[in-house]
C-alpha positions in Angstrom: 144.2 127.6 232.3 144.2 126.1 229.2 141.3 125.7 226.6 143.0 122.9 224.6 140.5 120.6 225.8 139.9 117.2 223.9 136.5 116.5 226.2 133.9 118.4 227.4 134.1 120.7 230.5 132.8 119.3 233.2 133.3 121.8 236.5 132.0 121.3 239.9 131.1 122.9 243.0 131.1 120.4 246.0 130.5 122.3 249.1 130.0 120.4 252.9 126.4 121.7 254.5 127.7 122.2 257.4 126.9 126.3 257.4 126.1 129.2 255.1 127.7 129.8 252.0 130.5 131.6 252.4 132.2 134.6 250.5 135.4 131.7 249.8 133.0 129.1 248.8 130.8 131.3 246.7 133.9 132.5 244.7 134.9 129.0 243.9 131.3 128.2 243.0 131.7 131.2 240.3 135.1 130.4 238.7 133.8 127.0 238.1 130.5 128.2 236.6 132.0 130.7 234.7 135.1 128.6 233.0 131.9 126.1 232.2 130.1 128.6 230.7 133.0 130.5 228.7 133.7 126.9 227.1 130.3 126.1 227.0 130.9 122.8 229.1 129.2 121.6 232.2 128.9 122.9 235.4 127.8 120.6 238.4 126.6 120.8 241.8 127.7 118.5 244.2 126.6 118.3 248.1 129.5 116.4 250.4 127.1 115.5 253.1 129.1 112.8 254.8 130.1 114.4 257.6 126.4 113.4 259.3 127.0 115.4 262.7 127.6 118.1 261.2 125.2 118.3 257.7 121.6 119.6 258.2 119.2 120.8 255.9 119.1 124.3 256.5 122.6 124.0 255.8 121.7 122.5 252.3 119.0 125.3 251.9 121.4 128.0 253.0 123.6 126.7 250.0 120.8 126.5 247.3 119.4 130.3 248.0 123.0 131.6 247.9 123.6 130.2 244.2 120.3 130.9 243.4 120.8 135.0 244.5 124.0 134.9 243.0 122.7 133.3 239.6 124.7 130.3 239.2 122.2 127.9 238.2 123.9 124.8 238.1 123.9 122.1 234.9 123.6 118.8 236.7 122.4 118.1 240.4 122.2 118.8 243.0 123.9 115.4 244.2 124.2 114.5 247.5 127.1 111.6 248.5 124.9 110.4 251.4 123.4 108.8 248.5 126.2 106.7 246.7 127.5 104.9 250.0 126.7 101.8 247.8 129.1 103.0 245.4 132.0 103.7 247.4 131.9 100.7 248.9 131.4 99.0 245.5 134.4 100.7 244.9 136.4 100.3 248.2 136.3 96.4 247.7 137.3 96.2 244.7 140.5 98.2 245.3 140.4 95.0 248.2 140.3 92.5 245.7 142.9 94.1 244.0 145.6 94.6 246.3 145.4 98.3 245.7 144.0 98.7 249.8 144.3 96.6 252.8 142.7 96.4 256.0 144.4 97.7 258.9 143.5 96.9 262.3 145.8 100.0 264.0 144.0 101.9 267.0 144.7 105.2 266.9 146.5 105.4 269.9 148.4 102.6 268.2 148.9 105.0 265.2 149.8 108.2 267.0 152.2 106.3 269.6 154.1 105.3 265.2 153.7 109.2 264.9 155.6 110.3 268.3 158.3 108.0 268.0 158.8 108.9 263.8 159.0 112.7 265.8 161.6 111.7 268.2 163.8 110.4 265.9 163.7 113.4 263.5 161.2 111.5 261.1 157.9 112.4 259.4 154.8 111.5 261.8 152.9 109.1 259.5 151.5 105.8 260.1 154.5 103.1 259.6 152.7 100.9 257.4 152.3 97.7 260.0 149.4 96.2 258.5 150.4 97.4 254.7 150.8 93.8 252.6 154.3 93.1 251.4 155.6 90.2 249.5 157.3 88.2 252.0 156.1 89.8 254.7 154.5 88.3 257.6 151.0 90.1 259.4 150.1 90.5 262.3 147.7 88.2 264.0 143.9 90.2 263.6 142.8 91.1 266.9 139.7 89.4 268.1 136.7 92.0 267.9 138.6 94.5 266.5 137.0 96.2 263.1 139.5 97.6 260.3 139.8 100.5 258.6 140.7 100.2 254.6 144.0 102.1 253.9 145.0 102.8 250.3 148.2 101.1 249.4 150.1 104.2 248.0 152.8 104.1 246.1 156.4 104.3 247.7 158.8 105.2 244.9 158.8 108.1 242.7 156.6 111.1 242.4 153.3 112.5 242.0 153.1 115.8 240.3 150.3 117.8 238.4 150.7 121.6 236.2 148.3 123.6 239.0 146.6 126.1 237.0 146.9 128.7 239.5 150.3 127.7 240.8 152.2 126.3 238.0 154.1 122.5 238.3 153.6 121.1 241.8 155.4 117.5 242.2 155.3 116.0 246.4 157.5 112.8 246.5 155.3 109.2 247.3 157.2 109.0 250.4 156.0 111.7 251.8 152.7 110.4 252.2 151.1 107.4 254.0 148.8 105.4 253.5 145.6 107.3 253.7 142.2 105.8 255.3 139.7 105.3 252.9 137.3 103.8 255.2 136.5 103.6 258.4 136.0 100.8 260.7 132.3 101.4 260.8 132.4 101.0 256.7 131.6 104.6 256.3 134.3 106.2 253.2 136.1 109.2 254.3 136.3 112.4 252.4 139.3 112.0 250.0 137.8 109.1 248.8 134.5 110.1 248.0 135.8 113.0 246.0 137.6 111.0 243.9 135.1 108.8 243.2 132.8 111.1 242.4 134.9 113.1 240.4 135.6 109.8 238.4 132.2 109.0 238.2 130.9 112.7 237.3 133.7 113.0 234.3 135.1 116.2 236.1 137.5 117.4 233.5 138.4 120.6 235.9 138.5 121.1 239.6 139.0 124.8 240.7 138.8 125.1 244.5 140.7 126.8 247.4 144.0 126.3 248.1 143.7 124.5 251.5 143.2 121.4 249.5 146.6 121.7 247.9 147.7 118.8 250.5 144.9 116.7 249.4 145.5 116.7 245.5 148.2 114.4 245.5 146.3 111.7 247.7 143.7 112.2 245.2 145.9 112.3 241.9 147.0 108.8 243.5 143.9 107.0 244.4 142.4 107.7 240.7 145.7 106.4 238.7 145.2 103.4 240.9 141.4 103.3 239.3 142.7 103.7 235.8 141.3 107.3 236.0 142.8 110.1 234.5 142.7 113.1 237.2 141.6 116.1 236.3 143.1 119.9 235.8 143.6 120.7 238.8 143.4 124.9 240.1 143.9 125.9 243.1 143.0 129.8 244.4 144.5 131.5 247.3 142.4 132.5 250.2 140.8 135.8 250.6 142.0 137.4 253.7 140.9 140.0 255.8 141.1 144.5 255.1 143.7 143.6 258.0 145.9 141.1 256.4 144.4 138.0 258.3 142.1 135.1 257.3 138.9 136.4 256.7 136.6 135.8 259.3 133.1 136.7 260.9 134.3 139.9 262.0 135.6 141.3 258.7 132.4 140.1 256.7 133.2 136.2 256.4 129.1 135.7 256.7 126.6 134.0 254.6 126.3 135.4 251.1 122.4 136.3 251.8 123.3 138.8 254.4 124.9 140.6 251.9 121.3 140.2 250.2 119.3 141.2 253.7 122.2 143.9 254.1 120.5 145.0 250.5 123.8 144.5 247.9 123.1 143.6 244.6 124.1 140.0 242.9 125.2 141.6 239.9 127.5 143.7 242.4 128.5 140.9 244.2 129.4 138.4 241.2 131.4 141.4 239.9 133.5 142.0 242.9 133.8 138.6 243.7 135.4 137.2 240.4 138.0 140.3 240.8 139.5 138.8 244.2 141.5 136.8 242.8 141.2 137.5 238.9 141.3 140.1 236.8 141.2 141.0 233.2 143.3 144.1 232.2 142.4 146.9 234.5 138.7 146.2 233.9 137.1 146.8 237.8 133.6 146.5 236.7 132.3 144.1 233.9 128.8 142.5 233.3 127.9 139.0 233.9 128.2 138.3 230.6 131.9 139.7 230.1 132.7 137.9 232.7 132.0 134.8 231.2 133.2 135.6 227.4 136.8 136.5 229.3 136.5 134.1 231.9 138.9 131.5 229.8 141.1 130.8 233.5 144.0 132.6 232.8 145.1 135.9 235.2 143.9 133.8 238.3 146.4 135.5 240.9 149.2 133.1 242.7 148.7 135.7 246.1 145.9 135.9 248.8 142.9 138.1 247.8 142.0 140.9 250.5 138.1 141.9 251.1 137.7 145.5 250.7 134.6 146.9 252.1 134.6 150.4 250.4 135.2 148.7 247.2 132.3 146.6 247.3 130.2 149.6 248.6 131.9 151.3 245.0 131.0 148.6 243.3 127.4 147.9 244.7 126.7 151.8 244.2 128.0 151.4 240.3 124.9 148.7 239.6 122.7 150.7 241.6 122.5 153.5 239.3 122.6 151.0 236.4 119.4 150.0 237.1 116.1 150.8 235.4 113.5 153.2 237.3 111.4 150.5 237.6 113.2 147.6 238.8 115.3 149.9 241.3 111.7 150.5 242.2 110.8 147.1 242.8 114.0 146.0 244.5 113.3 148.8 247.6 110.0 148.6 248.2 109.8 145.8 250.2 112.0 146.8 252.4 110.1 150.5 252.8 107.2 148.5 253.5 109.2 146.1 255.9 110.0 149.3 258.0 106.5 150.4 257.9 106.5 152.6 255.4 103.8 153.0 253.2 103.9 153.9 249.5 100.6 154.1 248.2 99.1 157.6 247.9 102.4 159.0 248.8 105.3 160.3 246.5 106.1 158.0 243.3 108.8 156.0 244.4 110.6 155.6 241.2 110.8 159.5 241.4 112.0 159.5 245.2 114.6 156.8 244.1 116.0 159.2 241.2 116.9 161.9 243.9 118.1 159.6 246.4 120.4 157.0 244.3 123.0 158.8 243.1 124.8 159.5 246.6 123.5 155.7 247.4 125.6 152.6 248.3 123.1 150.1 248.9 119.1 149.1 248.6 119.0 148.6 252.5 120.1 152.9 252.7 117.9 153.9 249.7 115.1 152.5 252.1 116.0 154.4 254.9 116.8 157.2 253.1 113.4 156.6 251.0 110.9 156.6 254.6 111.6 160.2 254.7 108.5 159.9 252.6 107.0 157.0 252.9 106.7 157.1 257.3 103.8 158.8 259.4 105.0 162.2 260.2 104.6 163.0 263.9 105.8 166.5 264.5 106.6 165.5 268.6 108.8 163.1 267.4 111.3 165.4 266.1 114.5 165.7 268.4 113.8 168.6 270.8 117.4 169.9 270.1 116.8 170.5 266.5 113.4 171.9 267.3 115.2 174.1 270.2 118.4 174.7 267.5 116.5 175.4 264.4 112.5 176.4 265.0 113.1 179.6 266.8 110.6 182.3 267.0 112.1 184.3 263.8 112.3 181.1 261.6 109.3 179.9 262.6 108.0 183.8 261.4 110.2 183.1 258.0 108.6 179.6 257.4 105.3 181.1 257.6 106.3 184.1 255.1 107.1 181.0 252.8 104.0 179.0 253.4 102.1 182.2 252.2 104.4 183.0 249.2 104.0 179.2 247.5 100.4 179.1 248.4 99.3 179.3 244.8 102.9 179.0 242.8 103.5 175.9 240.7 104.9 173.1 243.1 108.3 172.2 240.8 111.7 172.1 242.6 112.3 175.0 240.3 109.2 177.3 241.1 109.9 176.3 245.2 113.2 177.3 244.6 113.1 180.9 242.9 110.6 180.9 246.1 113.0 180.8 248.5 115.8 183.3 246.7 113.2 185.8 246.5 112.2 185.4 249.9 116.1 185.2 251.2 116.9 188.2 249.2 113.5 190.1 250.8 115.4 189.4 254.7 119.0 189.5 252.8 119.5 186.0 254.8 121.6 183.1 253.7 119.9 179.7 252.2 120.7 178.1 255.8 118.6 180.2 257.8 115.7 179.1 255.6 116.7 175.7 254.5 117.6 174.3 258.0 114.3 175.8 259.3 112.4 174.4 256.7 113.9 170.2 256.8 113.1 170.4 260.1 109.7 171.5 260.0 108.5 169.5 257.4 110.9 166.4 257.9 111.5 166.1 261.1 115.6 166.5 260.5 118.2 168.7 259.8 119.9 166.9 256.9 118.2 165.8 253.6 119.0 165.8 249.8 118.0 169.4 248.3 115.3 170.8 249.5 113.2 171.9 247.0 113.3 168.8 245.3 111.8 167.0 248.8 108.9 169.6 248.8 108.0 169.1 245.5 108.1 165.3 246.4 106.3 165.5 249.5 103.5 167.4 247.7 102.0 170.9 247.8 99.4 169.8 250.5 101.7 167.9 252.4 104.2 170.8 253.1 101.6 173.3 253.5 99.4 171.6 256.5 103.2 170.8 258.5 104.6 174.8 257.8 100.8 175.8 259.2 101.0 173.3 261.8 104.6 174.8 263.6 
């Protein structure tokens, strides 16, 4: 992408409300903020709420919390294009008045009856220009009660090409496209044409979006020349596919970028592992927010498809987990201990549960379940019978109480609980199982924890002591 730029950058991110933010639209959001930011330029937010069946509110809302979590605050906006109808139609009759669209009074059975007979005889299905002004040309006579659509009048001859910044020179011949509808019969402007409106109207200098607008680029390149508008740089990113190979899609995570949130991933994670499908910058794998936007100067955007890795997210999630201060790791899990019904207060410091249980941790959402190993009400009965039947048998219940009596009075430090349970191990010459196992059980209600000394000393002295007497 180049940075020989005589105006300002002006990005934008115009996504339709008709659902969540997606993991495709919330990559395109952050390439466009962060080419704004490396080159200190503009970045805007644009809402294309046209399509009124489908738009709703939530869906707006949905879009505003994902860039929020994710930290792309945007420059400008948000703008909404159910708000400059006025506009486009200001604009769609001028292009009237000057020849540059027509009306065209085509049903659409009338146009797909042009498209099957172009097909039958080996042509390109396209509308066959009927109602397209021509000099010398005669019209058809208007049907009565019959409202038009507004065609653009594009161009016939020639070429329109662009230097994609992602796939290199692109160039689709005029004649391979028809005249497109730029508003419908009920007066209401169709998509292509408020993009390039607004795009005109907003100063968009750069336009980085996925590549299933490829087809419309050239439509739009057209329409703007026509309006004495120079078109912008256009980039256009593969898609991100599947860990199979296929489009992404609900089942291989395709879901709103605040699950990932409620599924407790970080957004520094997430902007990190987002901007590298699709983009890379040597073999960096895991880069700051603020790297990110001091490399982020367009160049390396990948030609091929992305593919969603779920492990490497996990890798990458787990990375900025450990990054994070005590404190704030602290504050990031605790509402979701106390959503479970844990309950901190009075119990073992959280920041110092968190330091034990982080480092094997992928994700806030398992550091609070790990974490209610301390923070639930213990009730004994609920431990499964078959650990209780497995592990609490008569001589380890006898061993458990042996230890009870030996830490009665020792220092309660992982290192004093664990010289503990050598000497008494060495006393029966048993192996650390026959203890340990015994002992998670008893006091935790399962077989598998981190080490064990280190959740005793957590749980606290009095803790351990009333569930060993209590077997």
């Amino acid at each position: 992408m180049s940075t020989d730029i005589s105006s300002p950058v002006r990005t934008r991110f115009a996504p339709s409300p008709t659902g969540f933010l997606h993991l495709g639209g919330a990559r395109t959001a952050l390439f466009s903020w962060a080419f704004a930011r490396h080159l200190g330029g503009t970045f805007i937010l644009r809402v294309e709420d046209t399509d009124v069946q489908r738009s709703t509110p939530e869906a707006v809302q949905a879009i505003l919390d994902g860039m929020a979590w994710l930290g792309l605050t945007h420059d400008e906006g948000p703008f909404y294009q159910m708000q400059h109808m006025d506009r486009y139609r200001e604009v769609v009759g001028q292009m009237l008045a000057s020849g540059q669209a027509y009306h065209c009074y085509s049903t659409p059975e009338e146009v797909e009856a042009m498209r099957e007979l172009a097909r039958a005889e080996g042509r390109k299905p396209r509308y066959d220009g009927t109602w397209r002004p021509e000099p010398g040309k005669t019209l058809p006579a208007v049907p009565a009660g019959r409202d038009p659509v507004v065609r653009f009048r594009n161009p016939q001859d020639g070429e329109v090409s662009w230097n994609d910044l992602v796939k290199g020179p692109i160039a689709i011949a005029n004649a391979e496209l028809d005249d497109l509808i730029i508003a419908r019969a009920d007066g209401t402007p169709t998509y292509n044409f408020c993009v390039v409106v607004d795009d005109w109207d907003m100063r968009i200098t750069h336009v980085i979006r996925g590549d299933d607008h490829v087809n419309n680029t050239p439509r739009q390149i057209n329409i703007l020349r026509a309006l004495g508008a120079e078109p912008p740089i256009y980039g256009h990113v593969p898609m991100i596919l599947g860990p199979d190979g296929d489009k992404l899609s609900k089942r291989h995570g395709a879901v709103s970028v605040m699950q990932y949130d409620e599924q407790g991933y970080l957004p520094e994670a997430m902007v990190n592992y987002l901007a590298r499908l699709g983009w890379s910058h040597g073999d960096d794998e895991l880069f700051t927010r603020e790297q990110l936007v001091s490399w982020f100067d367009g160049a390396h955007l990948s030609r091929s498809a992305a593919q969603w890795d779920p492990k490497k997210l996990n890798w990458v999630n787990a990375h900025y987990l450990r990054q994070l201060p005590a404190d704030e790791l602290a504050a990031r899990v605790a509402p979701r201990i106390v959503a479970r019904g844990g309950v901190i207060e009075g119990n073992a410091p959280l920041a110092d549960v968190l330091a034990l249980l982080a480092p094997r941790a992928e994700t806030l959402e398992q550091l609070a379940d790990e974490a209610m190993l301390f923070y639930r009400p213990f009730d004994p009965s609920a431990t499964p019978p078959e650990l209780v039947e497995q592990h609490l048998t008569p001589e380890a219940r006898a061993l458990l109480r042996e230890f009870a009596a030996d830490t009665a009075e020792i220092d309660w430090t992982p290192e004093a609980l664990s010289a503990a349970m050598k000497t008494l191990l060495a006393r029966h010459g048993l192996k650390m199982p026959k203890l340990g196992i015994p002992l998670r059980v008893a006091v935790t209600g399962q077989a598998q924890t981190p080490a064990v000394d280190a959740v005793l000393a957590l749980l606290g002295k009095n803790i351990v002591q009333k569930r060993l007497h209590n077997i």
